[in-house]
C-alpha positions as CSV (number, residue, x, y, z in Angstrom):
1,X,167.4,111.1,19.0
2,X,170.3,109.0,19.0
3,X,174.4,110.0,19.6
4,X,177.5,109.1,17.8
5,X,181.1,109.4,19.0
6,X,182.8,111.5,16.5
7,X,186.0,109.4,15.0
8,X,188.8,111.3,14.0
9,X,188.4,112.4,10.2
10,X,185.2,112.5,10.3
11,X,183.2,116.0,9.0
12,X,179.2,116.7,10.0
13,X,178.8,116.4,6.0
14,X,179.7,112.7,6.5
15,X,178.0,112.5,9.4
16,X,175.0,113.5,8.2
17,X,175.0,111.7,4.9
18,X,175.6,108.7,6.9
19,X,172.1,109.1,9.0
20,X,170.3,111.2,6.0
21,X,170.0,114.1,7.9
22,X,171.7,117.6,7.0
23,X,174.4,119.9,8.7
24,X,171.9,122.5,9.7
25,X,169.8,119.9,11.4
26,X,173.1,118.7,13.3
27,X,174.3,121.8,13.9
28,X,170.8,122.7,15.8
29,X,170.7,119.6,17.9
30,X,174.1,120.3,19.0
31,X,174.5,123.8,20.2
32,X,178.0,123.1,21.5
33,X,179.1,123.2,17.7
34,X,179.6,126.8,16.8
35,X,181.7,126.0,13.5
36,X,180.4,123.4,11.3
37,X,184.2,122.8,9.8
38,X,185.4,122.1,13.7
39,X,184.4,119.3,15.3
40,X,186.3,117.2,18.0
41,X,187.4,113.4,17.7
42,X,185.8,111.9,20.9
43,X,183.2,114.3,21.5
44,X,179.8,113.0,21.5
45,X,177.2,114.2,18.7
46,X,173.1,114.6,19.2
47,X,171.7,112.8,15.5
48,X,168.3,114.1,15.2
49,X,165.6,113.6,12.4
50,X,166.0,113.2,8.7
51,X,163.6,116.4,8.3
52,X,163.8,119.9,9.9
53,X,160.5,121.5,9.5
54,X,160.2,122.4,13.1
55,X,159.5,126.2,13.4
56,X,160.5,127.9,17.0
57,X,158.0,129.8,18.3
58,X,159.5,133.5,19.6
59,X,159.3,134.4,22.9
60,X,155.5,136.5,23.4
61,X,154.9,136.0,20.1
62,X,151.5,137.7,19.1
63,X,151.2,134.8,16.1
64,X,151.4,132.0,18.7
65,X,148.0,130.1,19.7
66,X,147.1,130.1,23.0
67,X,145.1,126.6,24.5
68,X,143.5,126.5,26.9
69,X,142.8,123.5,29.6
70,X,139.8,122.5,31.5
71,X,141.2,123.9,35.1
72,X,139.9,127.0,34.4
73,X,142.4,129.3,33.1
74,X,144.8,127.1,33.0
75,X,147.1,127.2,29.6
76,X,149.3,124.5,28.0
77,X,151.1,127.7,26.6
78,X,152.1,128.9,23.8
79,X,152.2,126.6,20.8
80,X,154.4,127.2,18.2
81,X,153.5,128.6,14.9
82,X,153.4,125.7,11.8
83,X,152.5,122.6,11.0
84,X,154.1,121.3,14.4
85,X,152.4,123.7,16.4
86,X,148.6,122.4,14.8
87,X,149.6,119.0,15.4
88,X,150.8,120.2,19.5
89,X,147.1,121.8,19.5
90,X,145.3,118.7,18.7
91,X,147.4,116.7,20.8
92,X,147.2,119.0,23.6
93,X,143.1,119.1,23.1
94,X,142.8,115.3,23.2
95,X,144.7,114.7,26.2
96,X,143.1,117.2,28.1
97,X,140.2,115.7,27.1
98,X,141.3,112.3,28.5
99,X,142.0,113.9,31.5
100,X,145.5,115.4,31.3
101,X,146.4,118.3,33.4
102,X,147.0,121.4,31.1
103,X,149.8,122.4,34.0
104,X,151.4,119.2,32.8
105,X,152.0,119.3,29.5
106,X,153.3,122.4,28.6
107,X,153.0,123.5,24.8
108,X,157.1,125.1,24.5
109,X,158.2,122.1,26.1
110,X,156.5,119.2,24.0
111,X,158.1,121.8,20.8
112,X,161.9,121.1,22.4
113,X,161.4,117.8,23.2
114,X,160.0,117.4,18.8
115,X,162.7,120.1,17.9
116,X,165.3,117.9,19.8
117,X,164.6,114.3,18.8
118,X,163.1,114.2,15.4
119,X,163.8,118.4,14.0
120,X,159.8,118.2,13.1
121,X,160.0,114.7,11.1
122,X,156.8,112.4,12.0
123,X,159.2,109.9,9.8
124,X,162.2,110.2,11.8
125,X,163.8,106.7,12.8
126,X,166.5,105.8,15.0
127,X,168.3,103.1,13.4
128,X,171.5,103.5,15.3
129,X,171.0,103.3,19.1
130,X,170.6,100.8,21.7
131,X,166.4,100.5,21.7
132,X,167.0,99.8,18.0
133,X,169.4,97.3,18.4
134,X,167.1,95.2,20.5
135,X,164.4,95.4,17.6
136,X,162.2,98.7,18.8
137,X,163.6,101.7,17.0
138,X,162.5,104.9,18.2
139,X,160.0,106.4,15.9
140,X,158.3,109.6,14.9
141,X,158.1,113.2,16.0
142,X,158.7,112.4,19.8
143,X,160.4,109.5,19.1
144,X,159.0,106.7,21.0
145,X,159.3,102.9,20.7
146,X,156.6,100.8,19.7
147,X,155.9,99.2,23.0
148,X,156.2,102.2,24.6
149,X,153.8,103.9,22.3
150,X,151.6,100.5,22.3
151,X,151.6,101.2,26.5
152,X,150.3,104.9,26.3
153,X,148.5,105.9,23.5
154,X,144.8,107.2,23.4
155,X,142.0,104.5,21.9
156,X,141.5,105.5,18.3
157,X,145.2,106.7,18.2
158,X,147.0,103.8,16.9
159,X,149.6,104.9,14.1
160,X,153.1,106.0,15.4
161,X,154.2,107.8,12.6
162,X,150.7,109.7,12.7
163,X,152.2,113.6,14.6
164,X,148.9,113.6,16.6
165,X,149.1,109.9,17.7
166,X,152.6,110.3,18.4
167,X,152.8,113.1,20.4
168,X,149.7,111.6,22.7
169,X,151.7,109.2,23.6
170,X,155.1,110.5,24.4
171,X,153.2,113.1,27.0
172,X,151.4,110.6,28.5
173,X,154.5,108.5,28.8
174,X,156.4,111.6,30.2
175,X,153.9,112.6,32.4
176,X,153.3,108.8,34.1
177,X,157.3,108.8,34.3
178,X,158.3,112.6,35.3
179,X,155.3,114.0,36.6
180,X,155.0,116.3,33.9
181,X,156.3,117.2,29.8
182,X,158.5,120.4,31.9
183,X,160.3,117.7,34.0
184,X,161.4,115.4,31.2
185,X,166.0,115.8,31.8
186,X,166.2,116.7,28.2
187,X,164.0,120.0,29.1
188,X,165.4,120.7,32.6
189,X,168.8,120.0,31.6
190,X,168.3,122.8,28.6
191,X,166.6,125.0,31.1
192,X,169.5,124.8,33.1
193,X,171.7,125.8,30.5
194,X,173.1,122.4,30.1
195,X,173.0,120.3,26.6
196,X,170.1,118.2,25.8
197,X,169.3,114.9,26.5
198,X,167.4,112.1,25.5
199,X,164.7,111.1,27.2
């Protein structure tokens, strides 16, 4: 997910026309907005994806799929209902499978981090910040860039813009560099009741 500094006249229609995504989409990666006719000259803005099929999974839900790891009872948690929870489940199955703690990679917190940096679109590109100024845009539903993704992904998981793939690598990268998916500052900083951040 990239930012942009809000310029005075500008409106989130603009905005988002300007990185094809939609108001709802900016609206939902920037919580701080509460009135999308009101926006600040200055302020900073969240861009996510191009696409917004991510569907939040309710707190306890009964619909939500449970995983479970290889530590006994251990659980990756609840995964989201949709097509980005199926694609969380098989990501969440291989990796445990290649030896990932389920304790590490929690289900909710892999569904912020895709709800936060690409709104559910394994197509999203970041054409706008630094990473893609130097040549490597972030890409996909987690959105990582190519070397990145080159560094951590799973043999037999090769395509980027593949959800699965993408996601296998972005939770292996975040657990190598935080210790776990929960301790990635775009998830603690939200837990703490602060804005998101990228990651």
């Amino acid at each position: 997910m990239g930012s942009y500094s809000i310029k005075s006249g500008d409106t989130l229609s603009k905005i988002a026309q300007r990185y094809n995504t939609n108001v709802d989409s900016l609206m939902k990666a920037n919580s701080q907005i509460k009135d999308a006719n009101v926006i600040l000259a200055g302020a900073k803005l969240n861009i996510p994806g191009s696409k917004d099929e991510f569907i939040p999974s309710p707190t306890g839900s009964k619909n939500a799929a449970s995983t479970k790891g290889t530590q006994g009872s251990a659980s990756v948690g609840d995964v989201p209902p949709g097509q980005v929870g199926d694609w969380i489940k098989q990501a969440t199955e291989k990796l445990r499978a290649a030896g990932v703690p389920a304790d590490k990679m929690n289900a909710k917190d892999i569904a912020t981090i895709i709800q936060r940096e690409s709104s559910g679109d394994p197509n999203a590109i970041n054409l706008w910040d630094d990473n893609a100024k130097k040549g490597t845009p972030s890409i996909g539903l987690m959105q990582t860039i190519q070397p990145t993704f080159d560094a951590y992904k799973l043999p037999g998981h090769d395509n980027i813009r593949n959800p699965v793939d993408n996601i296998i690598a972005a939770v292996r990268y975040a657990v190598d560099r935080y210790g776990s998916v929960s301790n990635v500052p775009g998830v603690k900083s939200l837990n703490e009741g602060a804005a998101y951040v990228g990651y």
